[in-house]
C-alpha positions as CSV (number, residue, x, y, z in Angstrom):
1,X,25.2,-8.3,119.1
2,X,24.2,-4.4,119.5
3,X,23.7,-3.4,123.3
4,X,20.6,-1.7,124.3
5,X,21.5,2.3,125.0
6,X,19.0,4.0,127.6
7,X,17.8,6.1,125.1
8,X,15.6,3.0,123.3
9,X,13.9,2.2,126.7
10,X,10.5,3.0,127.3
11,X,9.7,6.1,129.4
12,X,13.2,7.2,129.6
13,X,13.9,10.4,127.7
14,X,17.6,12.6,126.8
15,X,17.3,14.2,130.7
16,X,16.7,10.6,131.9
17,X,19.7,9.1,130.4
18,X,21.9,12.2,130.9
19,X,21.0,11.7,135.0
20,X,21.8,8.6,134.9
21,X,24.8,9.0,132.6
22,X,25.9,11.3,135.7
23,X,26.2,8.3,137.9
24,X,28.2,5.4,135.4
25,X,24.8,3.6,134.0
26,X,25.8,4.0,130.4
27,X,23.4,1.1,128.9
28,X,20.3,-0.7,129.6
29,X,22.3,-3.2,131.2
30,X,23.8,-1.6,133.9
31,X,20.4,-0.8,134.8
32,X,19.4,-3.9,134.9
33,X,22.3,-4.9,136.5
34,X,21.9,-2.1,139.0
35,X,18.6,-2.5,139.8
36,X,15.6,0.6,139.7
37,X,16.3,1.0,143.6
38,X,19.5,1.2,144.2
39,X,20.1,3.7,141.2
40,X,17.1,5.8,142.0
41,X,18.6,5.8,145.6
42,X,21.9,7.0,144.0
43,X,20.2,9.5,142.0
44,X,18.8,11.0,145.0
45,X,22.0,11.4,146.9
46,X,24.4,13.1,143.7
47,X,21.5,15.1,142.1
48,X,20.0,18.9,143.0
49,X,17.1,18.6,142.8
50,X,16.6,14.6,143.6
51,X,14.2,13.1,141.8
52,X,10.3,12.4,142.1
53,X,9.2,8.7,142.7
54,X,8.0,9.2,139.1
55,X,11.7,8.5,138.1
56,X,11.9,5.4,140.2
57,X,8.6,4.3,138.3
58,X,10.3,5.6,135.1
59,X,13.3,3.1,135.9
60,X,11.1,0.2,136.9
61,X,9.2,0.7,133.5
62,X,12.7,0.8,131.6
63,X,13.5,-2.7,133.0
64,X,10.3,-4.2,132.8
65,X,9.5,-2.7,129.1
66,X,6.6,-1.2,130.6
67,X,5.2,2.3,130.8
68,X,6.1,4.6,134.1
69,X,1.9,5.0,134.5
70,X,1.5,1.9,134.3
71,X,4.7,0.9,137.1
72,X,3.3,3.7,139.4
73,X,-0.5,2.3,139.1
74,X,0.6,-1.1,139.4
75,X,3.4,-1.4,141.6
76,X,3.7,1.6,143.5
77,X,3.1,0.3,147.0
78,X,5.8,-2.3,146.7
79,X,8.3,-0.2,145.5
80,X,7.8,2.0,148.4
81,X,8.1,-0.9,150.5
82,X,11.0,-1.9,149.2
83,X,12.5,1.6,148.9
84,X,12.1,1.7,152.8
85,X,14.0,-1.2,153.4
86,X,16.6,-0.2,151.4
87,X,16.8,3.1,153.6
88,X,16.6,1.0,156.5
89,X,19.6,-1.5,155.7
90,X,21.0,1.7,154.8
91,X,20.8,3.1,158.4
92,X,22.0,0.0,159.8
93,X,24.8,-0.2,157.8
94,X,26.2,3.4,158.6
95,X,25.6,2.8,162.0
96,X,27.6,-0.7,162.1
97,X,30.2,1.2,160.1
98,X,30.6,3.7,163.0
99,X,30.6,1.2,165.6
100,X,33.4,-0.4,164.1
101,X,35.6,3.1,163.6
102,X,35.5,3.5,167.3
């Protein structure tokens, strides 16, 4: 059984994979694994510049075997929802963190 590299999903190009390469996603499935969000989230914090939501659409698109156009078009409002929660549980965790430091 081969394993899927990055480079054969759709929408995702050599800077794509070599950003994601960056933070440990090697194959398509440790994306997968990983899930769009919580990489893009991760690209956002360890790259200069951060990425556009197009890359988040780009990721979704990878998983799904979709294009990005179609991801953004589609599903944009949800993933924005959801990308807000995920910023929120973030916030919530680093303040429970500090709480229990003190």
């Amino acid at each position: 059984m081969t394993t899927l590299q990055l480079i054969d999903l759709p929408g995702l190009g050599p800077k794509s994979v070599a950003c994601l390469r960056q933070i440990g996603i090697e194959t398509a499935a440790d994306l997968k694994a990983a899930g769009a969000i919580p990489v893009f989230l991760r690209l956002k914090k360890q790259l200069n510049p951060a990425p556009s939501l197009n890359f988040l659409y780009a990721l979704v698109g990878a998983i799904e075997g979709v294009h990005w156009l179609s991801v953004a078009k589609n599903e944009r409002w949800q993933l924005l929802m959801e990308l807000e929660g995920y910023r929120e549980l973030e916030v919530l965790l680093a303040a429970e963190q500090l709480k229990t430091k003190d």
